[in-house]
Backbone as XML, in Angstrom:
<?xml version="1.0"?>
<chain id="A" units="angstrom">
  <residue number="1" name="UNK">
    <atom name="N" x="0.827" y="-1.194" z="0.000"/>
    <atom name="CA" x="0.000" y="0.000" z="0.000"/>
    <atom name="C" x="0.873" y="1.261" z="0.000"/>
  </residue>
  <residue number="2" name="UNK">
    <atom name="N" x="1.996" y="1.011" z="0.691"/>
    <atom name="CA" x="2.843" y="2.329" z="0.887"/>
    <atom name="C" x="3.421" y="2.699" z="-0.877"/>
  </residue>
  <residue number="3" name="UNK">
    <atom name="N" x="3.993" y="1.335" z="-1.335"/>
    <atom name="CA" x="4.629" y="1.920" z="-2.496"/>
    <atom name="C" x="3.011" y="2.425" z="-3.489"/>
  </residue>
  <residue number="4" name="UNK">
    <atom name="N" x="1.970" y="2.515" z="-3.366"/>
    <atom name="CA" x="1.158" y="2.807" z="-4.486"/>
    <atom name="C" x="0.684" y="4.104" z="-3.587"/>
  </residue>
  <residue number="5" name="UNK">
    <atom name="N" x="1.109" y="4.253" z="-2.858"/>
    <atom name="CA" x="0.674" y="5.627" z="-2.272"/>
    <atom name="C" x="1.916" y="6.711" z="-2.480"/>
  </residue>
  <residue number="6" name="UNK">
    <atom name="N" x="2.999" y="6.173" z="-2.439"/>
    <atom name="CA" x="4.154" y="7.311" z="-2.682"/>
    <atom name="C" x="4.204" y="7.206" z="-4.615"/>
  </residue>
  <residue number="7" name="UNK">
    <atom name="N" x="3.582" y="5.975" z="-5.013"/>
    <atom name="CA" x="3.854" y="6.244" z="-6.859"/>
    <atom name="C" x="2.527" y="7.181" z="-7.413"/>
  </residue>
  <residue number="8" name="UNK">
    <atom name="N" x="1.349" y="7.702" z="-6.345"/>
    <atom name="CA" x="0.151" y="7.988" z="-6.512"/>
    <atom name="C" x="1.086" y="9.354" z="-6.523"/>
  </residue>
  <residue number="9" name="UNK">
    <atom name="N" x="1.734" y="10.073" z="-5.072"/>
    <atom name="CA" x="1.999" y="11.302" z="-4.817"/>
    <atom name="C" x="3.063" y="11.477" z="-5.504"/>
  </residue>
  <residue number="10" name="UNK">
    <atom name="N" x="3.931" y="10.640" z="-6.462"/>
    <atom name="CA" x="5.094" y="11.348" z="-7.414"/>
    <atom name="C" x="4.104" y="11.488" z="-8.727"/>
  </residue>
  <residue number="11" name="UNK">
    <atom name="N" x="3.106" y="10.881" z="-8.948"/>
    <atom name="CA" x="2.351" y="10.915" z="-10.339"/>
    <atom name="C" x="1.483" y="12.633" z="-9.842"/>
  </residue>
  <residue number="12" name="UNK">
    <atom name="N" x="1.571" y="12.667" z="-9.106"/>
    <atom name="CA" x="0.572" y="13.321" z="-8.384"/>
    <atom name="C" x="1.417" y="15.059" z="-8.324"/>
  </residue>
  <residue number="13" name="UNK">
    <atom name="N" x="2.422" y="14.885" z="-8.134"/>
    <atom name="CA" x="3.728" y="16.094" z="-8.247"/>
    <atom name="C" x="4.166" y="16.372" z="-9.912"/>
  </residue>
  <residue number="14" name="UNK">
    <atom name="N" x="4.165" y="15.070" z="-10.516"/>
    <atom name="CA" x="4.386" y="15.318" z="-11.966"/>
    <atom name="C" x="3.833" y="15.925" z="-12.827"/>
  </residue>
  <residue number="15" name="UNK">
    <atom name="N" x="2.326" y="15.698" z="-12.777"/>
    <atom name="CA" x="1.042" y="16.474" z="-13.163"/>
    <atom name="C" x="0.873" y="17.832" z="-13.240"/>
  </residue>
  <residue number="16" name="UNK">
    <atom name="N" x="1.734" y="18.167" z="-11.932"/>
    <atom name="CA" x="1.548" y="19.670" z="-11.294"/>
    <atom name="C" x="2.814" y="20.103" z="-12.360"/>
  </residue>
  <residue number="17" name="UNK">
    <atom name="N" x="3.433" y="19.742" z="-11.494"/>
    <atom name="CA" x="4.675" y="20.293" z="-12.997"/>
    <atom name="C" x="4.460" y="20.550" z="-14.089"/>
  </residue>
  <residue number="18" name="UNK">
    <atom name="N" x="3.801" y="19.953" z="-14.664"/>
    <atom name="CA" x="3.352" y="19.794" z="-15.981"/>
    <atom name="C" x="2.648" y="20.854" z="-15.961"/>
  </residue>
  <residue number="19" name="UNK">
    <atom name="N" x="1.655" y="20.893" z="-15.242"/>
    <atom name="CA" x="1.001" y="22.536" z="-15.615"/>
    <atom name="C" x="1.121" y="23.144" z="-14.798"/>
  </residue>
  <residue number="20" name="UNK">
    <atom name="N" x="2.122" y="23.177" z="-14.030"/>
    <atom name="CA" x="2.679" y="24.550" z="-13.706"/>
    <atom name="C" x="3.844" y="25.003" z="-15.444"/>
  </residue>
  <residue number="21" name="UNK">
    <atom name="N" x="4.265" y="24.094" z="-16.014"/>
    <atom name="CA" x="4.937" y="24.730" z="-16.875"/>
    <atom name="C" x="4.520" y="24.927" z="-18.333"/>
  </residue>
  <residue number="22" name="UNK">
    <atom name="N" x="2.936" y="24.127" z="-18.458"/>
    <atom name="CA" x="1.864" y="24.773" z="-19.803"/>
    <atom name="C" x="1.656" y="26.194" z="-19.425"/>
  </residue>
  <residue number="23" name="UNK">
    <atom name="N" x="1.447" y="26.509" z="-17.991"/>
    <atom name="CA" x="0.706" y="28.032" z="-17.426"/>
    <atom name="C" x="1.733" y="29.148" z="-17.756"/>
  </residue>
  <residue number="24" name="UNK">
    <atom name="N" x="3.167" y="28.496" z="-17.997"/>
    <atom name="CA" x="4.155" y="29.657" z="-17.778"/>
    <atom name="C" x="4.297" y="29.730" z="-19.425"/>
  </residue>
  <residue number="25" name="UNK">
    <atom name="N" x="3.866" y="28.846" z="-20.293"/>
    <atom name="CA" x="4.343" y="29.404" z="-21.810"/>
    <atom name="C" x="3.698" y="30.888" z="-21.908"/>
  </residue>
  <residue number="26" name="UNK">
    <atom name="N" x="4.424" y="31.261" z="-22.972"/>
    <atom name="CA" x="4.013" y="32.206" z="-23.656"/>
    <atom name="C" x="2.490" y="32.012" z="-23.819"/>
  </residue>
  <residue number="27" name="UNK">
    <atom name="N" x="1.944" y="32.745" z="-25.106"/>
    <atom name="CA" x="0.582" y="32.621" z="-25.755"/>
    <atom name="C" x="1.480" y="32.109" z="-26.663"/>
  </residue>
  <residue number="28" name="UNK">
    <atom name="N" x="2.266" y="32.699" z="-27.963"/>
    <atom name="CA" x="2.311" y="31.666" z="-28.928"/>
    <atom name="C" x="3.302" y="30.441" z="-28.379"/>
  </residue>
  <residue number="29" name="UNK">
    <atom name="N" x="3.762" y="29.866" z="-27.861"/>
    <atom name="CA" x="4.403" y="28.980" z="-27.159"/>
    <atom name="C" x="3.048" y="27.869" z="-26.899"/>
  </residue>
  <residue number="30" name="UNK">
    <atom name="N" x="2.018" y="28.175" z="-26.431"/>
    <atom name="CA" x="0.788" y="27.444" z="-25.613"/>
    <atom name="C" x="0.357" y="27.187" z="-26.905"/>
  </residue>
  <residue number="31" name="UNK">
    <atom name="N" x="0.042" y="28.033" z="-28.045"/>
    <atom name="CA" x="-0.337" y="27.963" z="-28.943"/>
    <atom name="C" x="-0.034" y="26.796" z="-30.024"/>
  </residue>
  <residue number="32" name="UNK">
    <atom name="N" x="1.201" y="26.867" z="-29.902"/>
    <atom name="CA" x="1.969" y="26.015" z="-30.767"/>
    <atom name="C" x="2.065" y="24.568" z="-30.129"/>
  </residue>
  <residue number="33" name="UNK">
    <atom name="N" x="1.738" y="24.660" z="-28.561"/>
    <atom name="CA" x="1.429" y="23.311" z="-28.156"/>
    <atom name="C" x="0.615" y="22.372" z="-28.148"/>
  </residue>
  <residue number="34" name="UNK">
    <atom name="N" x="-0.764" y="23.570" z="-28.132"/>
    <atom name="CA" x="-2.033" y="23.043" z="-28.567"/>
    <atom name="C" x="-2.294" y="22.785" z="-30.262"/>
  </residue>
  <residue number="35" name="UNK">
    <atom name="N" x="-1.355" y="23.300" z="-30.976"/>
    <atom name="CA" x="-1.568" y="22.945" z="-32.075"/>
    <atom name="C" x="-0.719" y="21.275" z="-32.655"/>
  </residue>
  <residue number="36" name="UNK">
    <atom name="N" x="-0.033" y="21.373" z="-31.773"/>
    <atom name="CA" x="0.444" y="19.688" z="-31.734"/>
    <atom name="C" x="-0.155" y="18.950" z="-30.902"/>
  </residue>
  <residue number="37" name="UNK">
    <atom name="N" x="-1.155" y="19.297" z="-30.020"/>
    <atom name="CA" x="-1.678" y="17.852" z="-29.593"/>
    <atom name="C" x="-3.451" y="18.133" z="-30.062"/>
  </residue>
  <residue number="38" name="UNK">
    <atom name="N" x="-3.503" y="18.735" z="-30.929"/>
    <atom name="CA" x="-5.069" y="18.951" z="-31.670"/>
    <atom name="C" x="-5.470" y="18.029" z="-32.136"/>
  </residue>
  <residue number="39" name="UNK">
    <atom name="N" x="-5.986" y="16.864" z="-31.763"/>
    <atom name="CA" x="-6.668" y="15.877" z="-32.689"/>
    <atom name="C" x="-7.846" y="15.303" z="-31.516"/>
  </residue>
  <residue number="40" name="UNK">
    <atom name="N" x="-7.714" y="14.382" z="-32.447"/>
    <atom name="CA" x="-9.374" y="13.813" z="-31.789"/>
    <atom name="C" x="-8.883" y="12.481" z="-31.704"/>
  </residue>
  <residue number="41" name="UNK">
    <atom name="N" x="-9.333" y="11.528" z="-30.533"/>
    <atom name="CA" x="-9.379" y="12.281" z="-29.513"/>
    <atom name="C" x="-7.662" y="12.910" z="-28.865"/>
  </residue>
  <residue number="42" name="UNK">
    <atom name="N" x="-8.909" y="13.582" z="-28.024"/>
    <atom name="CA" x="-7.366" y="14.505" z="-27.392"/>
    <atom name="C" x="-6.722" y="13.953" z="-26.404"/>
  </residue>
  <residue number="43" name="UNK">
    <atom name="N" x="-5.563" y="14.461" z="-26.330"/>
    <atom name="CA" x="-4.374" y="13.561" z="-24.856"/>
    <atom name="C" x="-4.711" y="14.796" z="-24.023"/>
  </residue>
  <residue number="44" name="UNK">
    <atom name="N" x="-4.615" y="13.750" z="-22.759"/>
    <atom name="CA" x="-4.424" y="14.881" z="-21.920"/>
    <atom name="C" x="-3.330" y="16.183" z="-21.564"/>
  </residue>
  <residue number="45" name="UNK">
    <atom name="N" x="-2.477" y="16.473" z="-22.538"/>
    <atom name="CA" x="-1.438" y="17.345" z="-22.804"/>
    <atom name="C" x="-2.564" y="18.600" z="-23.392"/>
  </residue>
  <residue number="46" name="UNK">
    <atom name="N" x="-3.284" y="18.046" z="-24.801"/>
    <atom name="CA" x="-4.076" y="18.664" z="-25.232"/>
    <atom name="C" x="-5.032" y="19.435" z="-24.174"/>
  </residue>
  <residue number="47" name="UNK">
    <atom name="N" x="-5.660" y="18.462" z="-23.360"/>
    <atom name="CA" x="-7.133" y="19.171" z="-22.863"/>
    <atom name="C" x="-6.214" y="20.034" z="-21.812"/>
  </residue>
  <residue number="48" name="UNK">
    <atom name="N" x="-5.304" y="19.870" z="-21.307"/>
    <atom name="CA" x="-4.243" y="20.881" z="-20.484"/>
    <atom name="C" x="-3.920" y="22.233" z="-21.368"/>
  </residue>
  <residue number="49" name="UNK">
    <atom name="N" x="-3.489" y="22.362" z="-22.871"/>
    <atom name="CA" x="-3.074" y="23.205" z="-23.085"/>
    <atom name="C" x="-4.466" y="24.422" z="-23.509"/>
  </residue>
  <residue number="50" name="UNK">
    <atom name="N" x="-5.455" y="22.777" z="-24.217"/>
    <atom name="CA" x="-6.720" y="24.124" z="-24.402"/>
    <atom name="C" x="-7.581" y="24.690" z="-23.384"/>
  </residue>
  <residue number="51" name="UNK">
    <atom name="N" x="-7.504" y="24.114" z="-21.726"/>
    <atom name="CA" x="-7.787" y="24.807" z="-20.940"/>
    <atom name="C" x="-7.433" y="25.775" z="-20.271"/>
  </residue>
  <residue number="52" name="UNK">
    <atom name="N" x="-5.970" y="26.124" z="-20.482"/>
    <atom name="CA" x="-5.281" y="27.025" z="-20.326"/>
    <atom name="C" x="-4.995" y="28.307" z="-21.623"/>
  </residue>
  <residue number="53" name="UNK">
    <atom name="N" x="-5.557" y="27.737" z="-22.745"/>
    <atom name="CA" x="-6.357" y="28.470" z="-23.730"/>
    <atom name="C" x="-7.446" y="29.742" z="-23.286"/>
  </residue>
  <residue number="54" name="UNK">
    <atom name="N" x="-8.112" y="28.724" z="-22.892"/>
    <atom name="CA" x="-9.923" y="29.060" z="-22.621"/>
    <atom name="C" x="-9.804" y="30.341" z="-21.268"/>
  </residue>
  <residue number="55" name="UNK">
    <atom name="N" x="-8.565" y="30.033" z="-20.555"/>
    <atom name="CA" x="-8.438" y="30.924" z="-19.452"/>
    <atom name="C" x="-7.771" y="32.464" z="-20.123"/>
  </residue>
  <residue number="56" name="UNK">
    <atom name="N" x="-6.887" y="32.366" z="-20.794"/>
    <atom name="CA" x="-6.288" y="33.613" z="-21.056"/>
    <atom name="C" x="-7.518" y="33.937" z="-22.201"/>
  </residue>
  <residue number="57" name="UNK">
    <atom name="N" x="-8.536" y="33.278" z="-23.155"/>
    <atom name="CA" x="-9.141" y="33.712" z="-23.718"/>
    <atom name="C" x="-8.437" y="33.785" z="-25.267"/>
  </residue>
  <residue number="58" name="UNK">
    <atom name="N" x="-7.408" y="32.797" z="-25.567"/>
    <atom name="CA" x="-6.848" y="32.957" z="-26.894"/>
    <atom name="C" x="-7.411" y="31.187" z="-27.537"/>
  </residue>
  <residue number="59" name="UNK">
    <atom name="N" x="-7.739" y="31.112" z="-29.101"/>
    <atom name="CA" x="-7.797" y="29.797" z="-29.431"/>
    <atom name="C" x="-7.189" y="30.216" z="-31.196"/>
  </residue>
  <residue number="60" name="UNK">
    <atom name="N" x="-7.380" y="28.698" z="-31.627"/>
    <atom name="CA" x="-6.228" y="28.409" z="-32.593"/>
    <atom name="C" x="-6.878" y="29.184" z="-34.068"/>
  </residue>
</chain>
């Protein structure tokens, strides 16, 4: 139980990272990210970058 609880809270830290560092692109930087993970269906990289889209109010 311990090791799926410390691989829960490093998956769990990684995530954050991750968008802590979609939040810090640029606009065209975010832009250009969401334009590489644009498809259908979307990865979750995608639904990260176009929600952070939808917040500053810019789309493709």
């Amino acid at each position: 139980m311990k090791r799926i609880a410390d691989r829960q809270a490093t998956t769990a830290k990684t995530v954050a990272r991750i968008e802590a560092s979609i939040t810090a692109l640029s606009n065209e930087d975010l832009l250009d990210l969401a334009d590489i993970f644009n498809r259908d269906p979307r990865s979750p990289l995608g639904d990260m970058a176009f929600a952070e889209m939808a917040k500053r109010g810019i789309s493709l």
